[in-house]
C-alpha positions as a Markdown table, in Angstrom:
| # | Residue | x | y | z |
|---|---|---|---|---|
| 1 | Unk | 13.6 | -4.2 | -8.5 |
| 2 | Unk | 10.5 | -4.9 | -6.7 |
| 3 | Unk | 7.3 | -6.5 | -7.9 |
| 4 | Unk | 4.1 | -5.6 | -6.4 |
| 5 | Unk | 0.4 | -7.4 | -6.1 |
| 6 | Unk | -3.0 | -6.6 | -4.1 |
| 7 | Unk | -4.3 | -9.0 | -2.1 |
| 8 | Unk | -8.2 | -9.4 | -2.9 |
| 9 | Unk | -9.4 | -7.1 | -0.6 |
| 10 | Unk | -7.0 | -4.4 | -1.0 |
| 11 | Unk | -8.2 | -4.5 | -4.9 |
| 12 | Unk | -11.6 | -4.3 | -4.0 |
| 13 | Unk | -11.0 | -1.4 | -1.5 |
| 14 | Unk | -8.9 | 0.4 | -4.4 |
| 15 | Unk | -11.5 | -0.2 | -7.6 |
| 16 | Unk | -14.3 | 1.7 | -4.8 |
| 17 | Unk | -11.9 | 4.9 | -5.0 |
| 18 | Unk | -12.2 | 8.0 | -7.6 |
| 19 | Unk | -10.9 | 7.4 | -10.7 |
| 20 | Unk | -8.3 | 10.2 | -10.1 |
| 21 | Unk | -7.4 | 8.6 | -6.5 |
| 22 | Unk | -7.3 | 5.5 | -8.1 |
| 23 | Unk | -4.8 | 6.6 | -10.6 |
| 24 | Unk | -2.7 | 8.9 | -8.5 |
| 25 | Unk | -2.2 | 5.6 | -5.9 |
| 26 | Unk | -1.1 | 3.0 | -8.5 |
| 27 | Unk | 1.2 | 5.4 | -10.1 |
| 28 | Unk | 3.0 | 6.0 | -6.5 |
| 29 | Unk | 3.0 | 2.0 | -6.3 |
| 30 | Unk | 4.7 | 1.7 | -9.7 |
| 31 | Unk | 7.1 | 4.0 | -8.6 |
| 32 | Unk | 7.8 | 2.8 | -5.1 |
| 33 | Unk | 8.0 | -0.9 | -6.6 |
| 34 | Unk | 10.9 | 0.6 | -9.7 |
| 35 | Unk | 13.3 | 2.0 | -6.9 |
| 36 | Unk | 16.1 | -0.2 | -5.9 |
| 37 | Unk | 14.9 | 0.1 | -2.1 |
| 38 | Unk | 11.2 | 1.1 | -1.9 |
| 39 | Unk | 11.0 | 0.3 | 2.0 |
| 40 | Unk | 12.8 | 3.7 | 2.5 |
| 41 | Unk | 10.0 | 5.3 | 1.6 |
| 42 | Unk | 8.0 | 3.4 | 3.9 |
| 43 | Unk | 7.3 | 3.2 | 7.3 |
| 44 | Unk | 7.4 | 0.1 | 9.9 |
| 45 | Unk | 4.1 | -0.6 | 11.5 |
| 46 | Unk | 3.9 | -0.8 | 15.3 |
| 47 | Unk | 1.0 | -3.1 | 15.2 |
| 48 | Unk | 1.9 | -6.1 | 12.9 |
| 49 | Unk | -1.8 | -6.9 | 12.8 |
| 50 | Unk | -2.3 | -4.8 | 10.0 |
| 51 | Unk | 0.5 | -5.2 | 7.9 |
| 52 | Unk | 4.7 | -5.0 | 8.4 |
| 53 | Unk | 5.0 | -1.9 | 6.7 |
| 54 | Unk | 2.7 | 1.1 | 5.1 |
| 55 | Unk | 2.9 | 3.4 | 2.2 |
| 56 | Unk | 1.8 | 7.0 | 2.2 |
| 57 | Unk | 0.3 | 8.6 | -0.5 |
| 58 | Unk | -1.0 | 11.9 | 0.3 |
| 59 | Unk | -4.1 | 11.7 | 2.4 |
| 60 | Unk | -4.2 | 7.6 | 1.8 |
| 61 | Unk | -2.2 | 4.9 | 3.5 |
| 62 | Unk | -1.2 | 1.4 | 1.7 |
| 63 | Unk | -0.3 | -1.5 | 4.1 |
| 64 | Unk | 1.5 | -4.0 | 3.1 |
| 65 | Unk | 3.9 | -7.1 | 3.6 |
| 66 | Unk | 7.2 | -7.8 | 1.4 |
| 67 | Unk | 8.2 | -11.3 | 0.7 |
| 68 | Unk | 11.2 | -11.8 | -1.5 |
| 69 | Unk | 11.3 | -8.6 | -3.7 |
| 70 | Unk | 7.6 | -8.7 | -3.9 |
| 71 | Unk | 5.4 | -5.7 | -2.4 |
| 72 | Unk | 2.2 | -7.8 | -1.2 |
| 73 | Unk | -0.5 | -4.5 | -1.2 |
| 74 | Unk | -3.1 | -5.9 | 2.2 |
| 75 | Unk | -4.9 | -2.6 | 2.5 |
| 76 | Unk | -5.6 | 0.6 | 0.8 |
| 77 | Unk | -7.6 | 3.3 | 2.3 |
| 78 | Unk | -8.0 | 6.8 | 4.0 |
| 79 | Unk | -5.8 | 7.3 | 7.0 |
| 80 | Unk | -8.6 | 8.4 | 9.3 |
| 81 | Unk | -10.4 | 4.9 | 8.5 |
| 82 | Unk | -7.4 | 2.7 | 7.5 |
| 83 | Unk | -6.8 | 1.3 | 11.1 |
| 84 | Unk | -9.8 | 0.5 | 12.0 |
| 85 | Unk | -10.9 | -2.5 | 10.4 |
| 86 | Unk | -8.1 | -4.8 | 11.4 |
């Protein structure tokens, strides 16, 4: 089972969200983390730059590192403006 944590920013970016977004994206995480391999529901990045891997959650996209069964949560945001910071 995997743990998972948001880096400061991410948190920041996912306390600005609707309340119902909000929700609807931490449940996905709790699920994703409770599976035995949650990086089959993810996909590799291309561009390590902004993470090794990223979540998607219906219009949003988590991005995200894993080190040693933990789920370390770098980015949360829409996928038209989730790339474009980094």
């Amino acid at each position: 089972m995997f743990t998972f944590e948001f880096k400061a920013k991410a948190a920041k970016e996912v306390e600005k969200l609707p309340p119902q977004i909000r929700r609807r994206i931490l449940k996905k995480l709790k699920f994703y983390s409770s599976q035995k391999n949650p990086l089959k529901f993810a996909e590799r990045l291309r561009d390590r730059s902004f993470g090794e891997f990223r979540f998607r959650i219906g219009d949003y996209r988590a991005l995200f590192d894993v080190e040693n069964h933990k789920i370390i949560i770098l980015k949360v945001g829409h996928r038209k403006d989730i790339y474009k910071d980094c």
